[in-house]
DRENKEMAR-196747 format. One record per residue (C-alpha): residue number from 1; residue in three letters; x, y, z. Coordinates in nm, 2 decimals. Layout:
[NUM; 'Ala'; [X; Y; Z]],
...
END
This chain:
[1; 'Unk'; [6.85; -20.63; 7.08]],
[2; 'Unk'; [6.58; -20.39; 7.09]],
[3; 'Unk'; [6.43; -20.32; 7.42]],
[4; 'Unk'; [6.02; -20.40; 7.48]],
[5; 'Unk'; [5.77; -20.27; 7.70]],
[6; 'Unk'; [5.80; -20.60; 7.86]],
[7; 'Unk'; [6.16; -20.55; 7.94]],
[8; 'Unk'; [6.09; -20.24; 8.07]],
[9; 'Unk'; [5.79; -20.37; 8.28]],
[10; 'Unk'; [6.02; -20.62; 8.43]],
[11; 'Unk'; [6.28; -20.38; 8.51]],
[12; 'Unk'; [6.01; -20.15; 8.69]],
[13; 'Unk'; [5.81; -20.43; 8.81]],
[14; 'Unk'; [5.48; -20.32; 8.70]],
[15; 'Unk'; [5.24; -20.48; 8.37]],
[16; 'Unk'; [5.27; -20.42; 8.08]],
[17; 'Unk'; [4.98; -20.20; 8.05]],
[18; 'Unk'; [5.13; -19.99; 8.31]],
[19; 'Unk'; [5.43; -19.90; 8.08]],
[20; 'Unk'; [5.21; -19.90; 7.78]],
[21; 'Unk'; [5.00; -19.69; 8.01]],
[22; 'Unk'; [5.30; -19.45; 8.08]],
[23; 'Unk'; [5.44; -19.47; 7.71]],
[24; 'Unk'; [5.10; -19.33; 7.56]],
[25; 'Unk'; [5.07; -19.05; 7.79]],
[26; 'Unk'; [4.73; -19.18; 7.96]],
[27; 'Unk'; [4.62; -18.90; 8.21]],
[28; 'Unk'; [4.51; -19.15; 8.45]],
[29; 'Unk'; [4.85; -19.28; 8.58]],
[30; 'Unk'; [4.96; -19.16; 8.92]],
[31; 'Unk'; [5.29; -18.90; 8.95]],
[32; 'Unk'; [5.52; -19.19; 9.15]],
[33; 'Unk'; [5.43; -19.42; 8.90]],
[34; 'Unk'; [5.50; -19.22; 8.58]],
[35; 'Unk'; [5.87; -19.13; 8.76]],
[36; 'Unk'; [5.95; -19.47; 8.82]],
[37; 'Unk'; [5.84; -19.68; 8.47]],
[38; 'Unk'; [6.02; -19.31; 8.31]],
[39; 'Unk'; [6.33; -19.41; 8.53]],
[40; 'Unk'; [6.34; -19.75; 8.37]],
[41; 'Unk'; [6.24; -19.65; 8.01]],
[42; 'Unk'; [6.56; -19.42; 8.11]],
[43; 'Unk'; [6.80; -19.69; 8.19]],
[44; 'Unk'; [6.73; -19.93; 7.90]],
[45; 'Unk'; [6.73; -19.73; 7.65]],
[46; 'Unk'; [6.37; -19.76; 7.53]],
[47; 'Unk'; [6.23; -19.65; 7.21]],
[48; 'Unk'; [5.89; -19.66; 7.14]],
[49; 'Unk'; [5.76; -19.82; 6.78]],
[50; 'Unk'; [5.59; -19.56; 6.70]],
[51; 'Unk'; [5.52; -19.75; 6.32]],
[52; 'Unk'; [5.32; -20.01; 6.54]],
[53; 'Unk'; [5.15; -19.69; 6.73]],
[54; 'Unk'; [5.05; -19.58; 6.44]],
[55; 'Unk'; [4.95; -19.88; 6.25]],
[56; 'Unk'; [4.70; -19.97; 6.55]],
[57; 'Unk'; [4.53; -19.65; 6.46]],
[58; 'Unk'; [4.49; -19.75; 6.10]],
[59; 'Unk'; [4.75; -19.46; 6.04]],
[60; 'Unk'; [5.12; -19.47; 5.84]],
[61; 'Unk'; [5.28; -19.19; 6.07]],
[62; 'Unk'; [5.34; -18.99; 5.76]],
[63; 'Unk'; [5.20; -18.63; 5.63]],
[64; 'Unk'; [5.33; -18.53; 5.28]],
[65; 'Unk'; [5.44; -18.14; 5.20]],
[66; 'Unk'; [5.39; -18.04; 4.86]],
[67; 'Unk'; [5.52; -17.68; 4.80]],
[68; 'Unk'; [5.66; -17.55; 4.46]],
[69; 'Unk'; [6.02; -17.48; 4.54]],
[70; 'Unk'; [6.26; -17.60; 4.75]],
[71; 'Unk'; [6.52; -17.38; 4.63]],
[72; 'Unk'; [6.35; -17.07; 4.78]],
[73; 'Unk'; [6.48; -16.97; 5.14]],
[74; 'Unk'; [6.11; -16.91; 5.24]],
[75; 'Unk'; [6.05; -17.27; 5.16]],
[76; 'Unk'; [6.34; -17.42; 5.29]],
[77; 'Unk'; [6.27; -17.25; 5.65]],
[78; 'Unk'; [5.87; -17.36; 5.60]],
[79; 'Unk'; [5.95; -17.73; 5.57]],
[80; 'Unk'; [6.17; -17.69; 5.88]],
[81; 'Unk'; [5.86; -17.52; 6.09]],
[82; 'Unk'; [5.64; -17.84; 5.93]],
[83; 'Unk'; [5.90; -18.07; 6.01]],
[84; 'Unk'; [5.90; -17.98; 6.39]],
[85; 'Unk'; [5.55; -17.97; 6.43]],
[86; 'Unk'; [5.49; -18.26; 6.28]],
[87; 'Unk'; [5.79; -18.42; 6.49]],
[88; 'Unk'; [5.59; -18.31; 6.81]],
[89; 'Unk'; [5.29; -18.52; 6.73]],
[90; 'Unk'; [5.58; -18.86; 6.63]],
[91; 'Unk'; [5.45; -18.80; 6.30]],
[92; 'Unk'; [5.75; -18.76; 6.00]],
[93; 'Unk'; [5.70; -18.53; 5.70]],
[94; 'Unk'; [5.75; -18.70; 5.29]],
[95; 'Unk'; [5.87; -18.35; 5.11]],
[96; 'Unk'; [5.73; -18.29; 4.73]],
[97; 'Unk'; [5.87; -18.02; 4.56]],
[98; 'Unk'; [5.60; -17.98; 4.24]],
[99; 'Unk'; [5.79; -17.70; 4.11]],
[100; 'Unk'; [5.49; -17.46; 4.11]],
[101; 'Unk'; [5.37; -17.69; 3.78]],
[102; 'Unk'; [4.97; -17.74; 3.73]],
[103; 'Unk'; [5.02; -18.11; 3.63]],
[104; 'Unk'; [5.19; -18.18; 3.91]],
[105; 'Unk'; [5.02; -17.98; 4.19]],
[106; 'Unk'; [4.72; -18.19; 4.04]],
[107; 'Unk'; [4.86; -18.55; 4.11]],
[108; 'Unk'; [5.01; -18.41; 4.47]],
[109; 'Unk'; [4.65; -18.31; 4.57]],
[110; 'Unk'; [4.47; -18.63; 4.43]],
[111; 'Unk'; [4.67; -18.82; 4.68]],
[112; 'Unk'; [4.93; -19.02; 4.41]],
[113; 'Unk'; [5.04; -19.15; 4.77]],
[114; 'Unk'; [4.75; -19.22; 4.94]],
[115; 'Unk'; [4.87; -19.57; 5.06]],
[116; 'Unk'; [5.13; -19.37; 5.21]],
[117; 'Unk'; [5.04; -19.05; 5.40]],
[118; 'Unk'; [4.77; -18.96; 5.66]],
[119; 'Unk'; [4.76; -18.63; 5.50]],
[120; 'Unk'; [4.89; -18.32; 5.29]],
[121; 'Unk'; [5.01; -18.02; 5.32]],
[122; 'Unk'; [4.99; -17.84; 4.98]],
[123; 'Unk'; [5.11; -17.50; 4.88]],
[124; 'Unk'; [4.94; -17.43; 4.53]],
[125; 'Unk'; [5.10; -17.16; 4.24]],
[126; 'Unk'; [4.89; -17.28; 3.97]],
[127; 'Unk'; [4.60; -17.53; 4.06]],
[128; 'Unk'; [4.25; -17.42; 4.01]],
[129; 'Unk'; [3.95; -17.47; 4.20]],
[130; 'Unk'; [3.78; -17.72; 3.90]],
[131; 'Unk'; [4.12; -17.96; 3.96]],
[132; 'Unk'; [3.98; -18.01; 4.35]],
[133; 'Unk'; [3.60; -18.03; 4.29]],
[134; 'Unk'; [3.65; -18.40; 4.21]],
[135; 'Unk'; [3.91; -18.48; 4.44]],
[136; 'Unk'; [3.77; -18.84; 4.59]],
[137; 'Unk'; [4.05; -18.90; 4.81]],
[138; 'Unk'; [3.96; -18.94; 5.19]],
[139; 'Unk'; [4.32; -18.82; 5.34]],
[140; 'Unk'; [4.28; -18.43; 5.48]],
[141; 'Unk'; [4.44; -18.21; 5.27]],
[142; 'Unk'; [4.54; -17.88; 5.39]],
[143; 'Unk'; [4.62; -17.56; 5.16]],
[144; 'Unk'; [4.85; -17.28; 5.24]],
[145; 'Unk'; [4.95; -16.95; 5.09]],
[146; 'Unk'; [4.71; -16.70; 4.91]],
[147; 'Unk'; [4.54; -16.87; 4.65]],
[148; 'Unk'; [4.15; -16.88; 4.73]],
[149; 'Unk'; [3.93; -17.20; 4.68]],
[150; 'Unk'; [3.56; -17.21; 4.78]],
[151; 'Unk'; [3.62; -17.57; 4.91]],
[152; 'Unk'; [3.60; -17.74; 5.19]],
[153; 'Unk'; [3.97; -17.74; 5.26]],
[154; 'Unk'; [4.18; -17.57; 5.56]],
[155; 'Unk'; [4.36; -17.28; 5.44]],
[156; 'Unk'; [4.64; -17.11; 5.66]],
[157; 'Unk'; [4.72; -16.72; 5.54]],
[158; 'Unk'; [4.88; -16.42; 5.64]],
[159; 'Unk'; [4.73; -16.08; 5.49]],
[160; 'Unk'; [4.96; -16.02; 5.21]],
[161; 'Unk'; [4.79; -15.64; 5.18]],
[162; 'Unk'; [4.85; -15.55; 5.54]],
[163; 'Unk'; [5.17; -15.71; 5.52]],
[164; 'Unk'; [5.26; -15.49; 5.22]],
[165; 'Unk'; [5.11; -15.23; 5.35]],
[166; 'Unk'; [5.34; -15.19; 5.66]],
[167; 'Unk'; [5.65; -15.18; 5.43]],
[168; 'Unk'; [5.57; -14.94; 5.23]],
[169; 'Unk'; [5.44; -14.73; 5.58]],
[170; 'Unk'; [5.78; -14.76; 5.71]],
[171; 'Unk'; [5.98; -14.62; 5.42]],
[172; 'Unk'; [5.71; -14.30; 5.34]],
[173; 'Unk'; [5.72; -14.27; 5.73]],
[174; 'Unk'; [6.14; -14.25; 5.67]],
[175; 'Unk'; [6.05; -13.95; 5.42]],
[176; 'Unk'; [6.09; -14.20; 5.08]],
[177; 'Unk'; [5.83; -14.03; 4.83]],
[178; 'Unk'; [5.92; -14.29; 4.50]],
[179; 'Unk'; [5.85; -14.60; 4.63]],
[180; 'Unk'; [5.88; -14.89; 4.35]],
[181; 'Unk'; [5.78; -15.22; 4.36]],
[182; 'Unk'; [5.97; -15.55; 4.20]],
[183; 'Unk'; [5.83; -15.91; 4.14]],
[184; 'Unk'; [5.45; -15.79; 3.99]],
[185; 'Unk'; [5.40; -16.16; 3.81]],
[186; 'Unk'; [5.29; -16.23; 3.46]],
[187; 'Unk'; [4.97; -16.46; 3.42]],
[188; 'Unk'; [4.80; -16.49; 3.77]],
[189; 'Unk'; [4.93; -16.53; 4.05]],
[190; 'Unk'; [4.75; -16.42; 4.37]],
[191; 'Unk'; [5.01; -16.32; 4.64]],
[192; 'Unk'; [5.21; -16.09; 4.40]],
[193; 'Unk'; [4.88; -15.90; 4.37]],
[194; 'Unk'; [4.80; -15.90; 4.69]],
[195; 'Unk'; [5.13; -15.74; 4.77]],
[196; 'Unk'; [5.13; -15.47; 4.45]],
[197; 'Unk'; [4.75; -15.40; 4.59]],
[198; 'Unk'; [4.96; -15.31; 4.93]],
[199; 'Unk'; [5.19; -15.14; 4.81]],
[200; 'Unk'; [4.93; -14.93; 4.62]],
[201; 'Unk'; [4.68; -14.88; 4.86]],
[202; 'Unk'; [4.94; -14.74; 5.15]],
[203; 'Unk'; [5.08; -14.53; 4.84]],
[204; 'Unk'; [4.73; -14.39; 4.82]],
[205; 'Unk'; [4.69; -14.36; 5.15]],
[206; 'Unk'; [4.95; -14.11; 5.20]],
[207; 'Unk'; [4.93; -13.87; 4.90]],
[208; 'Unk'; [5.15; -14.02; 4.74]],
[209; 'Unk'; [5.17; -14.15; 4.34]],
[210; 'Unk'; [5.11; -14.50; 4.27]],
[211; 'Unk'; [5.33; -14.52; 3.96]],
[212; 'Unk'; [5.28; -14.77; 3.74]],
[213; 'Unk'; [5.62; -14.72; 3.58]],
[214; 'Unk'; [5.80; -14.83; 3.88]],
[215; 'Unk'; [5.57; -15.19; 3.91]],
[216; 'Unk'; [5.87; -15.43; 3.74]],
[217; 'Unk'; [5.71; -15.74; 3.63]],
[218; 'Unk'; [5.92; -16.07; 3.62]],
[219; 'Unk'; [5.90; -16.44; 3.55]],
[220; 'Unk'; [6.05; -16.55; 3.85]],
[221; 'Unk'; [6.10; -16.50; 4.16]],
[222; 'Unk'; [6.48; -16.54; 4.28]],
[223; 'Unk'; [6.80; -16.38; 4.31]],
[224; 'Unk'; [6.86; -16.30; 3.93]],
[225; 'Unk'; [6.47; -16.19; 3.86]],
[226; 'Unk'; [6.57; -15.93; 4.15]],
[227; 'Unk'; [6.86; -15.79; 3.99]],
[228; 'Unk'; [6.75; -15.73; 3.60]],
[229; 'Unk'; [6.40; -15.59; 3.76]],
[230; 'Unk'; [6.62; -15.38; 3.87]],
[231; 'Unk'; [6.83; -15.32; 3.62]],
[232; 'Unk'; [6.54; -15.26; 3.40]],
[233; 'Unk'; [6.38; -14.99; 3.64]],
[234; 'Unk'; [6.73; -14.78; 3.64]],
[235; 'Unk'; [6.77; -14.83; 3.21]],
[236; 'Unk'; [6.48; -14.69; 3.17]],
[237; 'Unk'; [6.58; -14.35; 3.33]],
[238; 'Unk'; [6.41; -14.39; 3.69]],
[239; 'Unk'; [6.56; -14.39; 4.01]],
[240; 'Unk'; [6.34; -14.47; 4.26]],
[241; 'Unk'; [6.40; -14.36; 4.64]],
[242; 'Unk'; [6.30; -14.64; 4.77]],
[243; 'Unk'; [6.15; -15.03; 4.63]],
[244; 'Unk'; [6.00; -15.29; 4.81]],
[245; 'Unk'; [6.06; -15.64; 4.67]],
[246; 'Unk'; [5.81; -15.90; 4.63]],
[247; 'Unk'; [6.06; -16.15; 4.84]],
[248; 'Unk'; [6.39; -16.14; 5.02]],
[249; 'Unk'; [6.59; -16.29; 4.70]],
[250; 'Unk'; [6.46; -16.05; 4.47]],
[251; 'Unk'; [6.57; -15.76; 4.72]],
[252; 'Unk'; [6.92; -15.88; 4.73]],
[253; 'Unk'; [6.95; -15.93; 4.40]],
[254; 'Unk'; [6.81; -15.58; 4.38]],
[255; 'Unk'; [7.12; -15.47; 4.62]],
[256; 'Unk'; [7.37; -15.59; 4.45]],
[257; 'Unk'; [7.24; -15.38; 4.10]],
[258; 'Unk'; [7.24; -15.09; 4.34]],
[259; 'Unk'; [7.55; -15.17; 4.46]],
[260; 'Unk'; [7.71; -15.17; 4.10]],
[261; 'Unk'; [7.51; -14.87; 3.98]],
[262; 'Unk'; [7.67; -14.67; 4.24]],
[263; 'Unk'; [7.40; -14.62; 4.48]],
[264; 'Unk'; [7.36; -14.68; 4.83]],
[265; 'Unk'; [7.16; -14.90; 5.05]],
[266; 'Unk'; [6.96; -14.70; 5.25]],
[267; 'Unk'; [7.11; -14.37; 5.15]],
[268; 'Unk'; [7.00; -14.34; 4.81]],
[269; 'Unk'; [6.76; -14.60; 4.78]],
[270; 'Unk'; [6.58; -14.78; 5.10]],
[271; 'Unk'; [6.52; -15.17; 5.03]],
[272; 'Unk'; [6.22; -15.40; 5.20]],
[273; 'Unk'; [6.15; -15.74; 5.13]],
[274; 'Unk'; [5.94; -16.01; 5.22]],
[275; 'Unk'; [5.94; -16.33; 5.40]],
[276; 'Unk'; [6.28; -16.26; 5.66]],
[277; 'Unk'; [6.49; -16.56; 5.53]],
[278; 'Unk'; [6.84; -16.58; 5.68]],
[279; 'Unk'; [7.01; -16.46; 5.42]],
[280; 'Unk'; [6.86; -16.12; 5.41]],
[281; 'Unk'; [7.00; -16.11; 5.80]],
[282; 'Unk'; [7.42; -16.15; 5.73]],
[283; 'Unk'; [7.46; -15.95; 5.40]],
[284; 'Unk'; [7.72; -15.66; 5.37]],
[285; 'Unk'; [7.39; -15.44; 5.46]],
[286; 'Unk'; [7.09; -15.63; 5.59]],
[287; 'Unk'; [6.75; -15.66; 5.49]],
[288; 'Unk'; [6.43; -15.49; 5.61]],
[289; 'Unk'; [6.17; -15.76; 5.61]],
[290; 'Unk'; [5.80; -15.85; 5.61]],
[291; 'Unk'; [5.87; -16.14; 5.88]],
[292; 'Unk'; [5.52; -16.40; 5.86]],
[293; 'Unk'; [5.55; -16.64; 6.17]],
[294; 'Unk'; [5.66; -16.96; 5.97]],
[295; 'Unk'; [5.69; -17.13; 6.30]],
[296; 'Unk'; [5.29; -17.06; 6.35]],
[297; 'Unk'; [5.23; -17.17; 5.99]],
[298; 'Unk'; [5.41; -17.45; 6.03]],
[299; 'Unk'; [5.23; -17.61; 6.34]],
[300; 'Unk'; [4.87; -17.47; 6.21]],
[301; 'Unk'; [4.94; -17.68; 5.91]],
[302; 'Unk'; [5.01; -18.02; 6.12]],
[303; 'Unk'; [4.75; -17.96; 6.40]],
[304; 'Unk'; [4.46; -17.88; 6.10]],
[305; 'Unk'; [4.60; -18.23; 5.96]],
[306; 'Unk'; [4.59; -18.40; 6.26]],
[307; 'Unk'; [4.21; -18.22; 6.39]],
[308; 'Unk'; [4.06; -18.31; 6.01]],
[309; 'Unk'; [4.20; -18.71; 6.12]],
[310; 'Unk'; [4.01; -18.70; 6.42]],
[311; 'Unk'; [3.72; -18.55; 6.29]],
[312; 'Unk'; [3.72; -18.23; 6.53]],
[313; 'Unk'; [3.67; -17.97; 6.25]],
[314; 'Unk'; [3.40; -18.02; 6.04]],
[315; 'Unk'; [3.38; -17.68; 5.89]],
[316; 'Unk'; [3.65; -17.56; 5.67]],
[317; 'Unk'; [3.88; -17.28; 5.84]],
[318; 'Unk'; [3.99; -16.97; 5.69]],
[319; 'Unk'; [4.33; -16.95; 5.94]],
[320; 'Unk'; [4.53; -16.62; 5.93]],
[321; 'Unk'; [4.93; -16.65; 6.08]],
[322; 'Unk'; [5.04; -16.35; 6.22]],
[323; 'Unk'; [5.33; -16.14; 6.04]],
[324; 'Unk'; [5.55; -15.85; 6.10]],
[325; 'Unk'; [5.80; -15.56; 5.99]],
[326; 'Unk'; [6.15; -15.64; 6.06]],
[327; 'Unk'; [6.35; -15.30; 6.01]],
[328; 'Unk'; [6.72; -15.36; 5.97]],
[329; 'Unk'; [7.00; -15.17; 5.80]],
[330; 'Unk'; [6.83; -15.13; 5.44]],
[331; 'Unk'; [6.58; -14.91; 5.53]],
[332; 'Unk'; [6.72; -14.77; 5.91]],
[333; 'Unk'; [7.11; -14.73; 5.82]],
[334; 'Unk'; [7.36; -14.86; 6.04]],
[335; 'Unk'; [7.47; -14.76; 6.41]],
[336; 'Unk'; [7.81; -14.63; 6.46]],
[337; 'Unk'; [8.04; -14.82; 6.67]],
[338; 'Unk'; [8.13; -14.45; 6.87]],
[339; 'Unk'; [7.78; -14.35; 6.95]],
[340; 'Unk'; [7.48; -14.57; 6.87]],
[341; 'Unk'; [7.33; -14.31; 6.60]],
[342; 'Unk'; [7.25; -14.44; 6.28]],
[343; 'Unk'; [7.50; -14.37; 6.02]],
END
């Protein structure tokens, strides 16, 4: 049978409010007593409800996460970072994927499961600012990624251009003069132009060309998309020295192309990508990344939640996560196993 606070009062002997007391994390109860109910809650086996916790707060216990693909490795290590934040505050996560669709980002953010969540997390591709102006639904609703909304809405960021930026420093500083960049996007979409305004901007910066024949534009933003941008950037008679990839997929599949082509990662061409997933870490050569702290954006995202349910923030908040450069092996080389010096 399950074990109560009253079996747990009884085994300490103490009240129940004590244990409840204890169990609730009330600043009020004494050191001794904390050790001793804990030393009980210890030997029983106690679990708290926390359904019931909830429930008494008028609360489900339950934020949802709407982001557009759960097949990206960016995504896949976001939700983790929610997950744990979330799990730190007894709260669990409901995942949606909306597949970066307009129609569905719009029935995510009207709250289709408002009997069901406390709040949302959403991570927009496509919805526009007119689909939110008559949102009437009372859960908080928090936005992340680069798409800007004048609404009152938390919205957690890194700077895409200073993230870019710092890529494409690192491979001019590493004497690359051609740098080309993969995963430009067709119709709008705001962090793949952030990250081409990077790129050209820290081009600029250094005195060097800003080609627009080496900007591959793609539909996607995986594996494959890397490898015919790619592709289509080497058919058409230019071999860059060095490309920076929209993502870490696309700069894999963009090193495997390379690979076939007979050109070497970092000798020929130098590689960066974006977002430091794992994968990028255990390939064959691995990946230079733009690292954003998905741990950080993770627990902004729960604790904005959480302050918009208690009524703490008022005022929408612009947040910005922190981010940075990750060199590895497809920009530095590798180290030799005799002497340390990069090969």
């Amino acid at each position: 049978m399950r074990v109560s606070l009253k079996d747990v009062a009884a085994h300490a002997g103490v009240s129940i409010k004590t244990v409840s007391n204890v169990v609730n994390d009330h600043p009020h109860v004494t050191p001794a007593m904390r050790e001793r109910v804990q030393r009980s809650i210890d030997a029983l086996g106690y679990l708290p409800n926390l359904a019931a916790r909830h429930l008494r707060k008028g609360r489900t216990g339950i934020i949802a996460l709407a982001l557009p693909e759960f097949g990206n490795p960016y995504f896949a290590e976001l939700a983790a970072a929610v997950i744990d934040a979330a799990a730190e505050h007894d709260y669990i996560v409901l995942l949606d994927h909306t597949g970066g669709r307009r129609e569905q980002e719009i029935l995510v953010s009207q709250a289709f499961r408002a009997r069901v969540i406390d709040g949302l997390i959403l991570s927009p591709i496509e919805l526009e600012a007119e689909d939110l102006c008559d949102r009437a639904e009372d859960a908080p609703m928090v936005l992340l990624g680069e798409r800007e909304y004048d609404l009152p809405y938390d919205h957690i960021a890194i700077d895409n251009v200073a993230a870019a930026r710092s890529a494409v420093r690192h491979m001019v500083a590493l004497g690359r003069r051609e740098v080309a960049f993969i995963g430009a996007r067709r119709g709008r979409s705001e962090p793949a132009e952030l990250r081409v305004r990077g790129w050209r901007e820290e081009l600029t910066a250094a005195g060097l060309p800003a080609d627009d024949g080496l900007v591959a534009v793609t539909d996607g933003w995986g594996f494959a998309d890397g490898a015919a941008a790619m592709t289509g950037i080497l058919r058409a008679g230019r071999c860059p020295d060095a490309v920076f990839a929209y993502n870490d997929p696309m700069a894999i599949g963009a090193m495997r192309v390379l690979h076939e082509w007979g050109l070497r990662v970092p000798e020929d061409v130098a590689m960066a990508g974006f977002d430091d997933v794992v994968e990028g870490r255990f390939g064959t050569v691995t990946l230079t990344s733009v690292s954003p702290d998905k741990g950080a954006i993770g627990r902004l995202a729960v604790e904005s939640v959480l302050a918009r349910l208690s009524g703490r923030t008022p005022e929408r908040r612009r947040i910005r996560a922190s981010h940075r450069l990750v060199e590895r092996e497809s920009t530095l080389g590798r180290r030799t196993a005799s002497d340390g010096r990069r090969a």
